[in-house]
C-alpha positions in Angstrom: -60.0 93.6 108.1 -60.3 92.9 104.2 -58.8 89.7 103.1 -56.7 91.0 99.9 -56.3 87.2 98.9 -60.0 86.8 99.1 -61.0 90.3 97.3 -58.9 88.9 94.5 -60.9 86.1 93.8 -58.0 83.3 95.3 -59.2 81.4 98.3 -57.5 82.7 101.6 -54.6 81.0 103.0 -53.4 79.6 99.8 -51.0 81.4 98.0 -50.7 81.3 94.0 -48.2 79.2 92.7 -45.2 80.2 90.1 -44.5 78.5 87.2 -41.0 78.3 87.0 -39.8 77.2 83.5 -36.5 75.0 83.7 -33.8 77.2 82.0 -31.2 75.4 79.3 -30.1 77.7 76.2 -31.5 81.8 76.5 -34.5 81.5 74.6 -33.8 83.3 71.8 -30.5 81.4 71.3 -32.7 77.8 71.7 -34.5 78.9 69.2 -31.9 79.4 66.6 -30.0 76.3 67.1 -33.3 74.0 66.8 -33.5 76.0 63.3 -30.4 75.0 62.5 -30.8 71.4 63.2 -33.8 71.2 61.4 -32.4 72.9 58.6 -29.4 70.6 58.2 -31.4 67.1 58.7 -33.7 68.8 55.6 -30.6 69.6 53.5 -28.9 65.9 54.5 -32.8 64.3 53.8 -32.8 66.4 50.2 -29.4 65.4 49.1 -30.4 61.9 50.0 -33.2 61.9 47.9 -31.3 63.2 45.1 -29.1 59.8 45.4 -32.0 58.1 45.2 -33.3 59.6 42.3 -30.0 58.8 40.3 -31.0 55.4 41.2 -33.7 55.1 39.9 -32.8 56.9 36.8 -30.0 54.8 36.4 -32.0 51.7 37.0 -34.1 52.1 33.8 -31.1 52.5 31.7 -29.2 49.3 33.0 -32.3 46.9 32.7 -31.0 43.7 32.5 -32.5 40.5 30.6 -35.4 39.4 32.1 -34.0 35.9 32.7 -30.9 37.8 34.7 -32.9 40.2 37.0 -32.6 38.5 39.9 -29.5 37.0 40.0 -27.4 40.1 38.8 -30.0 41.9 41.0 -28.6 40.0 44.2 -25.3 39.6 43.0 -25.3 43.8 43.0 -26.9 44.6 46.0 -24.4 42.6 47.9 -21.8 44.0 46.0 -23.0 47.7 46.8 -23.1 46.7 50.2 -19.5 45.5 50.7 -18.5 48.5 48.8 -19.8 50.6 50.9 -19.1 49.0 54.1 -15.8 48.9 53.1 -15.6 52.2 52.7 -17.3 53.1 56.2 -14.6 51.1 57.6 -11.2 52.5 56.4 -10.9 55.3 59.4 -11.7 52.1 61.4 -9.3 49.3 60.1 -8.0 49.1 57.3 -7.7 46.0 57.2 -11.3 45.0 57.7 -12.0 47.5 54.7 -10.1 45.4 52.8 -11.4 42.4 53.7 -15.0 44.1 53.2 -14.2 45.6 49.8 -14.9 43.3 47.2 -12.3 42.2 45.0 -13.7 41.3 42.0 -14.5 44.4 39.2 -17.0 46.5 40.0 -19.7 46.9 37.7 -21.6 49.6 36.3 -24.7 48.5 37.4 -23.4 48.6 41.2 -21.7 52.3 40.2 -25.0 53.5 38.7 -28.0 52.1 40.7 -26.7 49.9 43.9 -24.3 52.0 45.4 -26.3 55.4 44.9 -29.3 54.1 46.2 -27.9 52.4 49.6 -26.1 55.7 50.2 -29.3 57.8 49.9 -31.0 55.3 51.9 -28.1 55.7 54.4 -28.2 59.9 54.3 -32.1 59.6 54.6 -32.6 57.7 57.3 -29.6 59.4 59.9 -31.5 62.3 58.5 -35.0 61.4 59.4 -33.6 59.9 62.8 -32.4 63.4 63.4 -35.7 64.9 63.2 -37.2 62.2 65.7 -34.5 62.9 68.2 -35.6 66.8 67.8 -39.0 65.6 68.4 -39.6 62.9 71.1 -36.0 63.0 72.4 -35.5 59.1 73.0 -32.8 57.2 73.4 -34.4 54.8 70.5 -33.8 57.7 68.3 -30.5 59.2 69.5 -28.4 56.0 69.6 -28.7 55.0 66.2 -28.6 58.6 65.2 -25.2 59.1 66.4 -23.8 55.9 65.6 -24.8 56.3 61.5 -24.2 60.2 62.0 -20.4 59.5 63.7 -20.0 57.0 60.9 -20.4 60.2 58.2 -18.6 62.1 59.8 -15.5 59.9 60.1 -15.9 58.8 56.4 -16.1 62.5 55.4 -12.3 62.9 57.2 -11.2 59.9 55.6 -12.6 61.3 52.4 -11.1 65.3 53.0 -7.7 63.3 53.3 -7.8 61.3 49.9 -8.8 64.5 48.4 -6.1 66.3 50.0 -3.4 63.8 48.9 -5.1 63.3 45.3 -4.6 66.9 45.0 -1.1 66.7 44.7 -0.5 63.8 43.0 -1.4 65.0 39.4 2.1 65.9 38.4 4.7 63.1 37.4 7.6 64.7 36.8 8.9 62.6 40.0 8.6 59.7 37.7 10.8 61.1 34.9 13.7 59.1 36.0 11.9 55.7 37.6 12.0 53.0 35.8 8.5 51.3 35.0 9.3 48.3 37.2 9.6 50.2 39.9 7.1 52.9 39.0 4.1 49.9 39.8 5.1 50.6 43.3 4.4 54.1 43.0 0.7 55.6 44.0 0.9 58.3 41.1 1.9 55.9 38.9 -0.9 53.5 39.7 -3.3 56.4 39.9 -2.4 57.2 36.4 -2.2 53.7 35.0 -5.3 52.3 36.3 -7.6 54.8 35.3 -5.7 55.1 31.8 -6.1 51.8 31.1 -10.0 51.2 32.3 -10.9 54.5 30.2 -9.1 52.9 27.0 -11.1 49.7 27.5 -14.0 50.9 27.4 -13.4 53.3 24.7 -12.2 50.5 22.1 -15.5 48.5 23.2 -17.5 51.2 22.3 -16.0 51.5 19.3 -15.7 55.6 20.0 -14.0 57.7 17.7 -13.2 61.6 18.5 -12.5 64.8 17.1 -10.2 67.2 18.8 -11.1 71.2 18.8 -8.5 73.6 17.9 -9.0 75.3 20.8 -8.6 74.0 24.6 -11.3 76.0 25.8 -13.6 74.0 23.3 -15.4 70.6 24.0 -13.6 67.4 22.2 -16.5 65.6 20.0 -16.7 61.6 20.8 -18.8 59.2 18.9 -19.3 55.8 19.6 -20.7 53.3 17.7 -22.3 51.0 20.1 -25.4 52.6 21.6 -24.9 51.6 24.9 -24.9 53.5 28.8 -21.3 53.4 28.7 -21.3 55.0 25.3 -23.6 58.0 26.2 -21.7 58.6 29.4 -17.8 59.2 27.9 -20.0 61.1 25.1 -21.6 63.2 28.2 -18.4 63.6 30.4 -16.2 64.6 27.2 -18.7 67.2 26.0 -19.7 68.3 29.2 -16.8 67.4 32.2 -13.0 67.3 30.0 -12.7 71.2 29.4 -12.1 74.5 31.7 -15.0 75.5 32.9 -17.4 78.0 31.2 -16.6 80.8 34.2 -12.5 79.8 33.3 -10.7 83.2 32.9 -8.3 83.6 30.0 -5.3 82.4 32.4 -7.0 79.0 33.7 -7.7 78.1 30.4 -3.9 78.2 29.5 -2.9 76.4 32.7 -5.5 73.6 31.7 -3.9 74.0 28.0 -0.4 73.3 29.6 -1.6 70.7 32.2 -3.3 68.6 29.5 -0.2 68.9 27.8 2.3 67.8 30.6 -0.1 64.9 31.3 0.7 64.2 28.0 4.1 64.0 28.1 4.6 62.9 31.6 2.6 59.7 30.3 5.3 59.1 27.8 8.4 59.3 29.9 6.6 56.9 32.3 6.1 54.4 29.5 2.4 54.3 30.9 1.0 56.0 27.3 2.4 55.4 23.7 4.8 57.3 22.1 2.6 58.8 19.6 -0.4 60.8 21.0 -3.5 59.8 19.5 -6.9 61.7 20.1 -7.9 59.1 22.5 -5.2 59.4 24.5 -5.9 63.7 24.8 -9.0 63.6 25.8 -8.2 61.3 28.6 -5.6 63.9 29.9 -8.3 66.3 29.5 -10.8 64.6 32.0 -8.2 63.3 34.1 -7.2 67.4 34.3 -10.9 67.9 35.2 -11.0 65.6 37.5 -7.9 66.9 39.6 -9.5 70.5 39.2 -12.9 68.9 41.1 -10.8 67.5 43.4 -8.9 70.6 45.0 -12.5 72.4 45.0 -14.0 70.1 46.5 -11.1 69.2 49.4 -11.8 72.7 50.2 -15.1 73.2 50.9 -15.5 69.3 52.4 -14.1 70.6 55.7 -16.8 73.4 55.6 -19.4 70.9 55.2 -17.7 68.6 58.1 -17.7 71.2 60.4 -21.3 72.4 60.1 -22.6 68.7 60.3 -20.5 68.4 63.6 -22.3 71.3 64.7 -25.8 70.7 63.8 -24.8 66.5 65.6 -24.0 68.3 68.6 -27.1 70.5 68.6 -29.1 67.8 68.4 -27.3 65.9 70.8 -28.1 68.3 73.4 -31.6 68.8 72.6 -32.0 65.1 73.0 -30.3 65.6 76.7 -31.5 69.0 77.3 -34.3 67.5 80.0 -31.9 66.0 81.8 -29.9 69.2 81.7 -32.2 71.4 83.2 -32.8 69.5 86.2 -29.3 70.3 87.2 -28.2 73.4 88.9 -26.7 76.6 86.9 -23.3 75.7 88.0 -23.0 72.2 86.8 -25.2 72.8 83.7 -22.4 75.6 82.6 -19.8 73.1 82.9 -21.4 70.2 80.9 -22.2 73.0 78.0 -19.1 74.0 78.0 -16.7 70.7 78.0 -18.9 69.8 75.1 -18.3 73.2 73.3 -14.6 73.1 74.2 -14.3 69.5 73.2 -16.0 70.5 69.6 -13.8 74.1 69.0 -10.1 71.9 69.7 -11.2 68.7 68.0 -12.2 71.1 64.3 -9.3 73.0 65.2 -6.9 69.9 65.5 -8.5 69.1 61.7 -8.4 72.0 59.9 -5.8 75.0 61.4 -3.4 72.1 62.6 -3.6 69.1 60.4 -0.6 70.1 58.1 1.2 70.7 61.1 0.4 67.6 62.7 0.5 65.6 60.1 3.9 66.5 59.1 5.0 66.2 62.9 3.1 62.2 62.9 5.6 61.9 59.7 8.8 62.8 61.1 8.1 60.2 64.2 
């Protein structure tokens, strides 16, 4: 009798051995969610790097003297840092971010070169930790990764909810009848104030003067005399920032027309700008108009952006545990997949669908 085993070429007695490849995600469905995480750690690493370049343009305009490098160099860096630690901190405590914050002015050299720099060098490195988490799968990697990546995403809900509120808050009329006294109290009025009174500041130091177009849709002309950063950048953001957009239909541009306007005379009643309108004075309701315009676009497309980096933190999450995951059996491998899925679909449905709702039920209690 022939020995099939041994006509095939496989020694008798043995027989050949499967491989059996542990099964996680369908393969085709693996496939697309390590895209995906991939792509978003590229996106996060570019849009760090772009921080990082307007560092390091904005460092070669704010030079300081060479006998003043490295103090104010110090001094900033530790003011950056506070800033943004501070900043991390407010879904936290509150009051730690306040005791973070520092209280002093900020300068422009922390706004221009500091702060953007230590926030790309934040993005970029969750980002590249992403990418080694996809790759060796270590819990080196995937700690820190999820401790700066939670710390984004919290800061980003903190951020959608400032937005949300500042979105609101550009009309005064509420303060028609509040007396100025008690207007300091008042978060719209200090929004207005505040702002009002930095932009003025530096507009007298600079020594700008400004020419009004006849039309709204038109860019205000600024000239300043001093030839400084702070010059070139209200002469950039007028031109540029404190007018509809180019894409403004005929019917935006007279709602920024009449908004400018109400700013105006808002401003007046809450004794916060002077009775008589001068050009300075315009063109700040202009930008503050644009500003509020930026703000409601972006609060809506922040959530968008929240809930695909939650998405692409869980996907790597599980590809960091997806060893672990295939040495269970189908049944309990199902139900870890699936509280993680469930957990992820009610906590962006408790922010986006139902945070009006709840937020106005949290208000009533």
């Amino acid at each position: 009798m022939v020995d099939v085993r041994a006509a095939q070429g496989r020694p008798a007695g043995r027989l050949p051995v499967q491989q059996v490849r542990p099964v996680g995600l369908p393969c085709v469905l693996r496939l697309l969610a390590m895209a995906y995480a991939t792509a978003l750690n590229h996106m996060a690493l570019s849009f760090g790097c772009l921080f990082l370049v307007q560092a390091f343009h904005g460092g070669r305009e704010m030079k300081a003297p060479s006998g003043t490098q490295g103090e104010d160099g110090i001094h900033g860096f530790l003011e950056a840092t506070q800033l943004l630690l501070g900043n991390l901190l407010v879904p936290f405590s509150r009051v730690m971010a306040a005791a973070a914050v520092p209280t002093t002015t900020i300068g422009l050299q922390v706004l221009g070169f500091w702060l953007p720099a230590l926030l790309g060098f934040y993005i970029c490195t969750t980002a590249m930790l992403g990418h080694l988490t996809l790759k060796f799968r270590r819990a080196v990697f995937v700690l820190p990764y999820i401790s700066l990546a939670v710390g984004q995403l919290v800061w980003q809900l903190e951020l959608s909810k400032v937005l949300r509120q500042m979105a609101v808050s550009e009309d005064l009329a509420a303060l028609d009848k509040v007396s100025k006294a008690d207007g300091q109290q008042d978060v719209q009025h200090a929004m207005f104030k505040a702002p009002y009174e930095t932009f003025l500041a530096v507009y007298s130091d600079q020594g700008c003067n400004t020419t009004l177009p006849s039309n709204i849709d038109a860019a205000a002309w600024v000239e300043c005399q001093e030839d400084s950063l702070e010059g070139k950048v209200i002469q950039f953001a007028v031109a540029n920032f404190c007018r509809p957009y180019p894409e403004a239909t005929t019917v935006e541009v007279e709602d920024f027309g009449r908004r400018v306007q109400a700013c105006c005379s808002q401003g007046k009643r809450a004794k916060i700008l002077p009775d008589r309108i001068r050009p300075q004075e315009e063109v700040f309701c202009r930008c503050r108009t644009a500003i509020f315009d930026l703000c409601r676009f972006v609060a809506q497309w922040v959530m968008v952006l929240w809930c695909s980096m939650l998405l692409g933190i869980c996907t790597v999450l599980y590809f960091a545990v997806e060893p672990n995951l295939v040495k269970m059996d189908q049944v309990q491998r199902i139900e870890v997949v699936g509280f993680l899925v469930v957990g992820a679909v009610l906590l962006v449905s408790r922010l986006t669908i139902f945070a009006d709702y709840l937020s106005e039920d949290v208000g009533d209690l």
